[in-house]
N, C-alpha and C positions, 0 to 999 in steps of 0.2 A: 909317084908312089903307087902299087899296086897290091891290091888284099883281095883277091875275087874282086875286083870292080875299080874305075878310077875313083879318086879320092881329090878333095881339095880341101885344103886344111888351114884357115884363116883361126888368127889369134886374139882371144880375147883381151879386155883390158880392163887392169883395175887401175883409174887418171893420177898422175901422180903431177903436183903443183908446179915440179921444176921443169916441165917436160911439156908442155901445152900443144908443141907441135907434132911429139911423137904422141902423146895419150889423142889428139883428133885424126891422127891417120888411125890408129887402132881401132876407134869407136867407127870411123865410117867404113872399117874394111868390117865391122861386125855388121853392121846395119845394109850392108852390100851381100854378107854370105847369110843373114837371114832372109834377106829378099831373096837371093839367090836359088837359097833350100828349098822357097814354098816356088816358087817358078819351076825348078829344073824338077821337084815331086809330083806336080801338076804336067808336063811335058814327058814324062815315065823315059827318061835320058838317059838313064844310064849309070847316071851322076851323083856321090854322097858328098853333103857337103857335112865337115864336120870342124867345129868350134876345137881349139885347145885352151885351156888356161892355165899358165905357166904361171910358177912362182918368179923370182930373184934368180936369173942363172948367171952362170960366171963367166958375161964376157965382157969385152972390150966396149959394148956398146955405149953403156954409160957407169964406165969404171969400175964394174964388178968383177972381174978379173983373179982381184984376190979377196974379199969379202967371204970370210969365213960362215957367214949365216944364208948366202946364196949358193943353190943347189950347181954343182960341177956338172958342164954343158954334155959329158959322155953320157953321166947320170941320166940327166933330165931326158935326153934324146932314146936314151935304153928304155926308162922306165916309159915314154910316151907311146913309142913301135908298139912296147906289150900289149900297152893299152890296148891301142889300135888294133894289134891282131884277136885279142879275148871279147873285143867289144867292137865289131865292125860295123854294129849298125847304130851304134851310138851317136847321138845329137854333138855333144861335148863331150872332151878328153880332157879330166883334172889330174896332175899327180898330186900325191901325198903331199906332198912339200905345200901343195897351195891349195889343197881341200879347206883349210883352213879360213880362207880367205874368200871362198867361194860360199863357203857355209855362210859366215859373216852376213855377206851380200844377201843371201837368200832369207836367214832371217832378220835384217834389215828392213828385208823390203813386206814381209810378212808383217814388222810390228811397225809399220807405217815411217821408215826410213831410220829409228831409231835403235842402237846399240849402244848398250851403259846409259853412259850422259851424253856422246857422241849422237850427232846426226848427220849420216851419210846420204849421199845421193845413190841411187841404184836403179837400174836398169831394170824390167821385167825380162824375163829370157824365155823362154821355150820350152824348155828344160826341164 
């Protein structure tokens, strides 16, 4: 992919309990593209590394396919591009669909992991 400059664009992750092998490739490809970003900014490379966080989209991957509440994959892939072109120097790329879930995280981790009665685990990010 090319915007003025290459691009590499690693996915973030929000763990989901049924999936432990796909949620630990996602968290080590995040903690690989933040090492990545402060290396390749340091070495002036050429290089952006930039985080996505996707909602729910509809594919095959793990039965969402037809899942009415998961964002349709032409969607997500339109609304991301924009991103990407309106915002090229951007850290991370949220759509709509999953600001929501990003917010969460973020004040989460502000009120010391807790949301409602929930307590979640959260990441510090960059961001």
């Amino acid at each position: 992919m090319h915007f003025g400059g290459p691009h590499q664009i690693p996915i973030r992750f929000v763990p989901l309990p049924t999936t432990p092998t796909y949620n630990a490739t996602k968290a080590a490809l995040h903690s690989f593209s933040e090492s990545l970003r402060v290396q390749l900014a340091g070495a002036d490379a050429g290089v952006q590394v930039i985080g996505v966080a996707p909602p729910g989209v509809r594919t095959t991957l793990l039965g969402q396919q037809d899942d009415e509440s998961s964002m349709p994959l032409d969607d997500y892939l339109t609304e991301t591009l924009d991103l990407l072109r309106d915002k090229p120097d951007a850290k991370e790329l949220v759509v709509e669909r999953a600001r929501f879930v990003r917010d969460a995280a973020h004040q989460a981790f502000e009120r010391g992991g807790v949301v409602g009665k929930h307590v979640v685990t959260v990441e510090r990010s960059s961001v």
